[in-house]
ZADO-1210 file (C-alpha; in nm, 4 decimals, padded with zeros to 6 digits):
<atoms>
<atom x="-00.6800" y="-01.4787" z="-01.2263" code="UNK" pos="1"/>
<atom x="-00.3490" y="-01.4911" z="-00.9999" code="UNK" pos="2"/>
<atom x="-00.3886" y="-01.4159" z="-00.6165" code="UNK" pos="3"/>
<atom x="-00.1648" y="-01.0913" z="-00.6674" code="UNK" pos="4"/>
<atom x="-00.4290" y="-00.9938" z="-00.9272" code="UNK" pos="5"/>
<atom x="-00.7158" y="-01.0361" z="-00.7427" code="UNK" pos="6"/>
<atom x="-00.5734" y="-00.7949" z="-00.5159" code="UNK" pos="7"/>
<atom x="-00.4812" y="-00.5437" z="-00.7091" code="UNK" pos="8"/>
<atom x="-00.8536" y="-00.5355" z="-00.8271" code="UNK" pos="9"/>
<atom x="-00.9129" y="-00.4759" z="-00.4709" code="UNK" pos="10"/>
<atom x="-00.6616" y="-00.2541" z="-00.4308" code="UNK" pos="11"/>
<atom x="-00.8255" y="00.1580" z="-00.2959" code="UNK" pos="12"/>
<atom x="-00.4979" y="00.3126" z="-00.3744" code="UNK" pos="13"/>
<atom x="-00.5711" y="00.5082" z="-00.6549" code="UNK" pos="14"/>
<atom x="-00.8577" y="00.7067" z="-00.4938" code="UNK" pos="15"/>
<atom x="-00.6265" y="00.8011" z="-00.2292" code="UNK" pos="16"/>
<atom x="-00.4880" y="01.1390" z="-00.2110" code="UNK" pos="17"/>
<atom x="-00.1349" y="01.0588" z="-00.1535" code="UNK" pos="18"/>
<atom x="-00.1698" y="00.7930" z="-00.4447" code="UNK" pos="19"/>
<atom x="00.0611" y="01.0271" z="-00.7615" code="UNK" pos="20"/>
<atom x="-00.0108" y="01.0565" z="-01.1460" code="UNK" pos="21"/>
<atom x="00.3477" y="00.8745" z="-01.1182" code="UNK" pos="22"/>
<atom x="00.2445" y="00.5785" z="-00.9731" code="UNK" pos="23"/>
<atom x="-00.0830" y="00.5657" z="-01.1320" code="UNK" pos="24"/>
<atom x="00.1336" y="00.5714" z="-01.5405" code="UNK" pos="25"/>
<atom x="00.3588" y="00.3357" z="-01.3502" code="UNK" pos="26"/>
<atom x="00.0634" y="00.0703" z="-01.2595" code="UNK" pos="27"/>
<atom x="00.2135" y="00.0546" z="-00.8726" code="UNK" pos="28"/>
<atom x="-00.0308" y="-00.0921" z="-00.6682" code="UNK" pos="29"/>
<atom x="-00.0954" y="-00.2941" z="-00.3193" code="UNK" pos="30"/>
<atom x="00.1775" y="-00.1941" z="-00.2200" code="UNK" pos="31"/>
<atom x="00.1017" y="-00.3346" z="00.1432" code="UNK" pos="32"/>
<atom x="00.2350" y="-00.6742" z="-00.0099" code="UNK" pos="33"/>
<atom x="00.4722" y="-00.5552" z="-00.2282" code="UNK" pos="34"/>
<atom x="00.7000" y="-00.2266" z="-00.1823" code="UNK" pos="35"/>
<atom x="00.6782" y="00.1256" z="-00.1692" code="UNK" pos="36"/>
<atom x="00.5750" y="00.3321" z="-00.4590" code="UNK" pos="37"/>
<atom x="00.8957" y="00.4660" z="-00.6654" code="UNK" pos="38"/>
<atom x="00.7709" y="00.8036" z="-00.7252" code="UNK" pos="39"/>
<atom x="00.5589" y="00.8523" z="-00.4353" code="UNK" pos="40"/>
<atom x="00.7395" y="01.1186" z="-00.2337" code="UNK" pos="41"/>
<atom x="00.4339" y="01.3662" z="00.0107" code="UNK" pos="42"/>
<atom x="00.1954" y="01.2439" z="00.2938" code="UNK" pos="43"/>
<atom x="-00.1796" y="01.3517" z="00.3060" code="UNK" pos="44"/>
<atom x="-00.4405" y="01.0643" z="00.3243" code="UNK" pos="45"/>
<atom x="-00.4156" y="00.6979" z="00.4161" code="UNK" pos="46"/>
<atom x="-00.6886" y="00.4603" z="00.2975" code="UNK" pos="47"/>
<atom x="-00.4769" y="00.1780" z="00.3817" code="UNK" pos="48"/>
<atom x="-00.6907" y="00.0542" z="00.7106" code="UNK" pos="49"/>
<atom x="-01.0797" y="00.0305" z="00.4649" code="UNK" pos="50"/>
<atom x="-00.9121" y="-00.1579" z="00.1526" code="UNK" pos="51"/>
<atom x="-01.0182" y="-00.4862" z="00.1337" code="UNK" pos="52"/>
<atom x="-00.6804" y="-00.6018" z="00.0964" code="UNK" pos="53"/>
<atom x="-00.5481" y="-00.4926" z="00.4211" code="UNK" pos="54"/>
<atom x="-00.8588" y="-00.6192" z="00.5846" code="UNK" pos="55"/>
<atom x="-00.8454" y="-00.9674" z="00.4266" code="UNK" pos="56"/>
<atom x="-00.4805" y="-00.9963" z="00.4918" code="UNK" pos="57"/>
<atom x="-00.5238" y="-00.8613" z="00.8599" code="UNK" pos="58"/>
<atom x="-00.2497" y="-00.6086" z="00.8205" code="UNK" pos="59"/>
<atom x="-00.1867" y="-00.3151" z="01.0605" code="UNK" pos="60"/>
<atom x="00.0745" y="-00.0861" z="00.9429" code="UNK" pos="61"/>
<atom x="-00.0122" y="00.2746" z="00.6852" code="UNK" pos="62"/>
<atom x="00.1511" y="00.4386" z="00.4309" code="UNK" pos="63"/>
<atom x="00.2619" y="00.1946" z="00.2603" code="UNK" pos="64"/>
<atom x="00.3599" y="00.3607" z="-00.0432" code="UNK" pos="65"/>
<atom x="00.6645" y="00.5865" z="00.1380" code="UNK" pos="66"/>
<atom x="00.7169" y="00.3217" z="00.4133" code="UNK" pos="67"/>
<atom x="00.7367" y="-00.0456" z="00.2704" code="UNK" pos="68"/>
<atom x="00.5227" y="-00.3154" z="00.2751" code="UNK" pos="69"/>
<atom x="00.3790" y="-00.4385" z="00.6078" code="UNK" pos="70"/>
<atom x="00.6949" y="-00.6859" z="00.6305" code="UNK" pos="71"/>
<atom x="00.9079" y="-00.3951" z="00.6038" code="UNK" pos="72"/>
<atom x="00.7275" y="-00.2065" z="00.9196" code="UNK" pos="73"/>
<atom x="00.7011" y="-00.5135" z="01.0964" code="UNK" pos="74"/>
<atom x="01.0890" y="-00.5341" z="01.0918" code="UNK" pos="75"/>
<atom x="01.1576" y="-00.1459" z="01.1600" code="UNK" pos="76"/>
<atom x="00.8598" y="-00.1574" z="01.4231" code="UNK" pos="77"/>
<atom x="01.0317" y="-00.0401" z="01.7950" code="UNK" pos="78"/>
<atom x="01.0038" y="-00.3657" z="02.0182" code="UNK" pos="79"/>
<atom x="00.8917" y="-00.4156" z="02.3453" code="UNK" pos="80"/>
</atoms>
């Protein structure tokens, strides 16, 4: 098994509310390392911070489905 698949069998985003019947016939997943969904488009629920992926990777960011992976934030992220 590949690294990327082991965390996608991690992965809590389809449980999550803001996780779409698009993205779930599309297969998107961990998007936290990869890029935001394609077809997600509305903002309820984040699970991102108690998935074992963010944990493991020590990420910080949310929503990663509407807004990019956590290198993505990290780069639009105001500066001090």
């Amino acid at each position: 098994m590949s690294q990327m698949d082991e965390y996608r069998s991690k992965c809590h985003c389809p449980p999550c509310p803001t996780y779409a019947q698009c993205a779930r016939e599309k297969g998107e997943l961990t998007f936290c390392i990869t890029k935001k969904s394609s077809c997600i488009s509305e903002q309820k629920v984040c699970f991102c911070p108690d998935c074992p992926v963010h944990e493991e990777l020590g990420l910080k960011y949310m929503f990663y489905c509407l807004r990019g992976n956590e290198g993505d934030q990290k780069h639009r992220a105001p500066r001090p």
